[in-house]
C-alpha positions in Angstrom: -11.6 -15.3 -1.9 -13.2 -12.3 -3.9 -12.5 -12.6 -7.9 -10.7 -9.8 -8.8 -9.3 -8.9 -12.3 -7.0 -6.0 -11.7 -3.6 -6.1 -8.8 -2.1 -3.0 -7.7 1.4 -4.2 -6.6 3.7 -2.3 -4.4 7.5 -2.5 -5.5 10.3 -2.5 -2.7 9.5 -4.7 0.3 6.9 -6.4 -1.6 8.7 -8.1 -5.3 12.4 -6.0 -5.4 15.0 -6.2 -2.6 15.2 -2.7 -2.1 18.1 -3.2 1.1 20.2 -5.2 -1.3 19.4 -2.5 -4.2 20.7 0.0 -1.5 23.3 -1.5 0.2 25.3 -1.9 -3.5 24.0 1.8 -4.5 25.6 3.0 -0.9 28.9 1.2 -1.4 29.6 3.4 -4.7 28.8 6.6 -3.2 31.1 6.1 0.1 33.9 5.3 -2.3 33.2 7.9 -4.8 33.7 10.4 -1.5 35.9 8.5 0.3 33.7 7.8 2.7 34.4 5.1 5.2 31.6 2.0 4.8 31.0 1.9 8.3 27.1 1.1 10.3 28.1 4.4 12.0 27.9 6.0 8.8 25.1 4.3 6.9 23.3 4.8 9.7 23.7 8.2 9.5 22.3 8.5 6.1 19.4 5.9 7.3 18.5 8.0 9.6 17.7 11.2 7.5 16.8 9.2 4.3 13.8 7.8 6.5 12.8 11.0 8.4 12.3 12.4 4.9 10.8 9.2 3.4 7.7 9.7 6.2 7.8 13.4 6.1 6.8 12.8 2.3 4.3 10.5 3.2 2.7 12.9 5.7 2.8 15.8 2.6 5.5 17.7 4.3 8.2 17.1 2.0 8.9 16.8 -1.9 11.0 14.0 -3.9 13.3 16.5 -4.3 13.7 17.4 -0.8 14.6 14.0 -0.6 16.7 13.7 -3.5 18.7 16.9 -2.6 19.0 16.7 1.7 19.0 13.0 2.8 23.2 13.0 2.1 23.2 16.3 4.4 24.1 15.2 7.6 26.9 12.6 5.7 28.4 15.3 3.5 28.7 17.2 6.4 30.6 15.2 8.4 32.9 14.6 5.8 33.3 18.1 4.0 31.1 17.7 1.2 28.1 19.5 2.3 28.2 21.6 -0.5 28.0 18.8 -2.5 24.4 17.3 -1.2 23.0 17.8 -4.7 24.9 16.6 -7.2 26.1 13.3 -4.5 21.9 12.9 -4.4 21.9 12.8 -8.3 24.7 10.0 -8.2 23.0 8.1 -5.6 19.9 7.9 -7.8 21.5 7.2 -10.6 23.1 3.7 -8.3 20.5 3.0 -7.6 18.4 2.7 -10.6 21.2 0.3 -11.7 20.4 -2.6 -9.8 16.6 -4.0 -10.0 17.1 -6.9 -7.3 14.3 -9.3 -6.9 13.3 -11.4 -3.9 14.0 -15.1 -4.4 10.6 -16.3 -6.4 9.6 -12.9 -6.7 9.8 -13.2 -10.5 8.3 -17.0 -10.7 5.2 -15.3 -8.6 5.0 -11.9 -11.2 4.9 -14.7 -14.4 1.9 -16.7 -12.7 0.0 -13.5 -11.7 0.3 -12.3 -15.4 -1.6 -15.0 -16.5 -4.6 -14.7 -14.2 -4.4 -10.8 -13.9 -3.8 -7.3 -15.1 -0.8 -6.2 -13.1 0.3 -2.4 -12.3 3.0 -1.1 -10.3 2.2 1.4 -7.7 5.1 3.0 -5.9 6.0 6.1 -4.3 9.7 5.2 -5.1 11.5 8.2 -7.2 10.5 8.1 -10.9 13.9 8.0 -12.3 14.9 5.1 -9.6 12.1 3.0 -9.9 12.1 3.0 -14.0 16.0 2.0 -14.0 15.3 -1.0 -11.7 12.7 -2.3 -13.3 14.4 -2.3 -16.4 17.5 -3.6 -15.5 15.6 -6.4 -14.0 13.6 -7.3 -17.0 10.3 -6.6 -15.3 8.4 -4.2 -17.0 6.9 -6.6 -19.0 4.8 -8.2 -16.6 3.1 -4.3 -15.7 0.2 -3.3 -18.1 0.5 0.6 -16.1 3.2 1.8 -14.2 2.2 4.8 -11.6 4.7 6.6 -9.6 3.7 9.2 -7.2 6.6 11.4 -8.4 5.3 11.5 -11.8 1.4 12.2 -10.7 2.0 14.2 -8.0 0.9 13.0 -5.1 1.2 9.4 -3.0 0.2 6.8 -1.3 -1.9 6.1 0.9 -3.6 9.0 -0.2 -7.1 8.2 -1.4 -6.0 10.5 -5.1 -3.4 8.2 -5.4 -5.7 5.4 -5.8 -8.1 7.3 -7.5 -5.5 8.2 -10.7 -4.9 4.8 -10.4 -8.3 3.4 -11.2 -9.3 6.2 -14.0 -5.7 5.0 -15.9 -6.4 1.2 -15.8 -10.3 1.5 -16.1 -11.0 -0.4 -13.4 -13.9 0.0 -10.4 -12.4 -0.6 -6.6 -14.7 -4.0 -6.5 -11.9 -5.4 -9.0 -8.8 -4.6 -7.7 -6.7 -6.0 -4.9 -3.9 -3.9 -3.5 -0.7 -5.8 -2.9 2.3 -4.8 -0.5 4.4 -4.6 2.7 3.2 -1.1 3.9 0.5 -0.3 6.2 1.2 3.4 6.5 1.0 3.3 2.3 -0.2 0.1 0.7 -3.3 -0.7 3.0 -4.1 2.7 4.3 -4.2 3.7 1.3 -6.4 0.8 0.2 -8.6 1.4 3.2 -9.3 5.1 2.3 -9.9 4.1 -1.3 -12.6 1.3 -0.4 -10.0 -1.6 -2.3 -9.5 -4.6 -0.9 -5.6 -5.3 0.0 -3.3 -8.2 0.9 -0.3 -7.7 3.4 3.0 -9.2 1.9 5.1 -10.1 5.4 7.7 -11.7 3.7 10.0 -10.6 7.4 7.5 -13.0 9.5 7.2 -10.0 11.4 2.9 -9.6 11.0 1.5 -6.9 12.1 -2.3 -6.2 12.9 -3.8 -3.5 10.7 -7.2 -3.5 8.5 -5.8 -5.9 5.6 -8.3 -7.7 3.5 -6.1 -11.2 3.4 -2.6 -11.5 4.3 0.3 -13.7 3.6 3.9 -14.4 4.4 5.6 -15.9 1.1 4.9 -16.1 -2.6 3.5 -19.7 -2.1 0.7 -18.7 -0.1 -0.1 -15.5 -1.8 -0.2 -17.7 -4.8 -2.6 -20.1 -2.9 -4.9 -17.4 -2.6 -5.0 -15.8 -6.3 -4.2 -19.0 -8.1 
């Protein structure tokens, strides 16, 4: 493998447990509205919270579209529509409670510290993303954080990446691109001109224009250790 000296690591799918982050997030709101916790219902709010997740990533919606209409069609059903705003506010606010980690997730962060200079890159929502990493005791192991919220625009696009180098100081040559995504984390490296590794921690591998790939920690590890 390639020496690198810099990692661009994607957050949720890749080192946090964004479902179970969710799932806990999801139960407060339903009770706070008296909402029943049925699939019929998270589904619901699946359903739009993931239309407007890839409208973003196609530059056809804002984080605060998503913050303020993804609990819509839930509301609705329930009477609260007029609520939508202030229920997203709440939601975020869940949800930057609870950083969850995948099971040696951490273990892998403290071995790639010693070898690398790690930086989170997510297109998570800035307020969200800071609470979790906090409250999981990670942002120790990140020399940068970027958020797309915060910069203005996200991944994959090739701007993204390009912030992203001019804040660390780093060429393309020396970076590897880390993560679960290959509408975000490896488009985004293949528009850039960074090498990237796909994270299939599902088993569930899919063909795209990755660099390396892996399915676990171990092997990752393998690779960079």
């Amino acid at each position: 493998m390639k020496r690198y000296t810099h990692l661009l690591l994607d957050a949720d799918g890749t080192f946090y447990d964004f479902a179970s982050c969710e799932n806990i997030a999801l139960r407060k709101l339903f009770d706070h509205y008296n909402i029943p916790f049925t699939e019929e219902n998270i589904q619901l709010f699946h359903s739009a919270n993931r239309a407007l997740w890839e409208a973003f990533e196609r530059d056809e919606a804002t984080t605060r579209d998503i913050r303020d209409r993804r609990l819509i069609p839930l509301l609705e059903k329930f009477g609260h529509g007029d609520e939508a705003v202030s229920a997203g506010q709440l939601y975020c606010d869940y949800l930057a409670m609870n950083g969850i980690l995948f099971p040696g997730a951490r273990e892998c962060l403290e071995a790639l510290k010693e070898k690398y200079s790690l930086t989170m890159i997510t297109n998570g929502l800035t307020e969200v993303q800071y609470g979790r990493f906090e409250s999981s005791g990670t942002t120790r192991f990140y020399d940068h954080i970027i958020i797309s919220e915060e910069i203005g625009v996200q991944k994959p696009k090739k701007e993204f990446f390009s912030h992203t180098l001019r804040t660390i100081g780093a060429e393309p040559g020396e970076c590897l691109i880390i993560g679960d995504s290959l509408t975000s984390d490896i488009q985004g490296g293949i528009n850039s001109g960074i090498d990237t590794l796909y994270l299939c921690l599902s088993g569930e591998k899919k063909e795209g224009g990755y660099t390396y790939s892996a399915g676990d920690y171990e092997t990752l590890l393998a690779l960079l250790t």
